[in-house]
MARVEX-253040 format. One line per field, with one value per residue (C-alpha): x, y, z; residue number from 1; residue in three letters. Coordinates in pm, whole numbers. Layout:
BEGIN
u = c(X, ...);
v = c(Y, ...);
w = c(Z, ...);
resi = c(NUM, ...);
resn = c(Ala, ...);
END
This chain:
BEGIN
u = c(990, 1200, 1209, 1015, 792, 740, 814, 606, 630, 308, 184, -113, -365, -316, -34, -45, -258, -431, -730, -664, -348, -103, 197, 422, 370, 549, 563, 533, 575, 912, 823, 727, 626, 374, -31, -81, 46, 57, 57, 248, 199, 422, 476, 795, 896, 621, 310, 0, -349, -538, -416, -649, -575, -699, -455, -536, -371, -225, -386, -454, -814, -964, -757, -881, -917, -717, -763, -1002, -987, -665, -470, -204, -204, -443, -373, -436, -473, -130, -154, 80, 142, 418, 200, 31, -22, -183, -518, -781, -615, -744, -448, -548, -178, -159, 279, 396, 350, 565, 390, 564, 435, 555, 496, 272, 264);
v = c(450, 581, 241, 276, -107, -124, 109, 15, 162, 113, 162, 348, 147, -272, -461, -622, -983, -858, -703, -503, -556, -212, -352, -644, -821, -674, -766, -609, -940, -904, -529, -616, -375, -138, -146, 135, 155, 558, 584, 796, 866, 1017, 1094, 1236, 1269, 1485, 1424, 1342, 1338, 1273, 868, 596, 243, -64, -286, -704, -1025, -1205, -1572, -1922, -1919, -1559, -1276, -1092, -731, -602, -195, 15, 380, 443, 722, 969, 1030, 708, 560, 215, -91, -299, -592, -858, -1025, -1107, -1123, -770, -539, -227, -263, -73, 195, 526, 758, 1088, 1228, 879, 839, 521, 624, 527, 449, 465, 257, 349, 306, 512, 586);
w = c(1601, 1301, 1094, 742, 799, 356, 99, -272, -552, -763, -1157, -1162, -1311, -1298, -1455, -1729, -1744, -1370, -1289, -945, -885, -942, -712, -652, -303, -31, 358, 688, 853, 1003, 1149, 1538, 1822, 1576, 1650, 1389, 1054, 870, 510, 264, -49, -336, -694, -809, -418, -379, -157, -346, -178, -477, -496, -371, -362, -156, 25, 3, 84, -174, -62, -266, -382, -325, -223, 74, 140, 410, 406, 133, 1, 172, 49, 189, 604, 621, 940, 961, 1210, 1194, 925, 985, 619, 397, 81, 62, -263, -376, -626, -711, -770, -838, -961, -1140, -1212, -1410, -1287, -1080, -740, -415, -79, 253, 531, 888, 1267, 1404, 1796);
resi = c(1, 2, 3, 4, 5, 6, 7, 8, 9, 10, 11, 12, 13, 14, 15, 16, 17, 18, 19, 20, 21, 22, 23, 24, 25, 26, 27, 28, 29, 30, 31, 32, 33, 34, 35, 36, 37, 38, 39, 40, 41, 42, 43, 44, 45, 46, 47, 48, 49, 50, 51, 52, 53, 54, 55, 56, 57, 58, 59, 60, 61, 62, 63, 64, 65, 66, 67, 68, 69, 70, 71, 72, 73, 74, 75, 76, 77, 78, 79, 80, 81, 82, 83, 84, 85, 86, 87, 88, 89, 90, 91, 92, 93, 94, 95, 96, 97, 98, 99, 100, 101, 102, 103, 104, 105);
resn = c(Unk, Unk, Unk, Unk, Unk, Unk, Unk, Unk, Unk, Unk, Unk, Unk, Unk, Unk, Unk, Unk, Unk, Unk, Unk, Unk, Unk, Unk, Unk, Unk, Unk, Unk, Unk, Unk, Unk, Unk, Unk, Unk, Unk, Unk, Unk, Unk, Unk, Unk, Unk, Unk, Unk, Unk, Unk, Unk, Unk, Unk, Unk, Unk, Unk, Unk, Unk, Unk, Unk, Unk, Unk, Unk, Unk, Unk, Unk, Unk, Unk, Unk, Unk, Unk, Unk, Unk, Unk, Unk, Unk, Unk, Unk, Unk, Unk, Unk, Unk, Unk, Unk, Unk, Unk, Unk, Unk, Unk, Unk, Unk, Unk, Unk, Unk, Unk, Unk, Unk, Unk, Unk, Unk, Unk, Unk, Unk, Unk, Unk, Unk, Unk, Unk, Unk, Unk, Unk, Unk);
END
């Protein structure tokens, strides 16, 4: 599969009035046939292995984690969502960052 499922561009440290939260919500919801989800990270369009970030559900009451410590080549477990967002997130270079979420086979 060649189809990008989310593409995010985060701040590196939270914005303003939240505590974790780096990122707006973003979905991968409408993205069918994946089981695995591989993550890529940039700054300035180039790769960056140094970023880490959790991944939660943005959910009435408390928000729930949905992947931790994930950072560039992470492969994750497909999470079906509409209301994800980056947090937590540890970002040495201290530049908005982009994260690329595709299919992985």
């Amino acid at each position: 599969m060649d189809r990008t499922i989310a593409i995010i561009v985060s701040e590196p440290r939270p914005l303003p009035g939240q505590s974790n939260r780096s990122s707006g919500n973003f979905s991968t919801e409408w993205f069918g046939g994946a089981h695995r989800m591989l993550v890529e990270v940039t700054v300035d369009g180039q790769v960056d292995e140094s970023i880490i970030f959790n991944i939660a559900e943005d959910r009435s009451g408390s928000d729930s984690t949905k992947a931790s410590d994930v950072r560039h080549n992470t492969e994750l477990s497909y999470i079906e969502s509409n209301s994800l967002y980056i947090c937590k997130t540890r970002c040495p270079s201290n530049k908005n960052f982009t994260v690329t979420i595709k299919p992985y086979q």
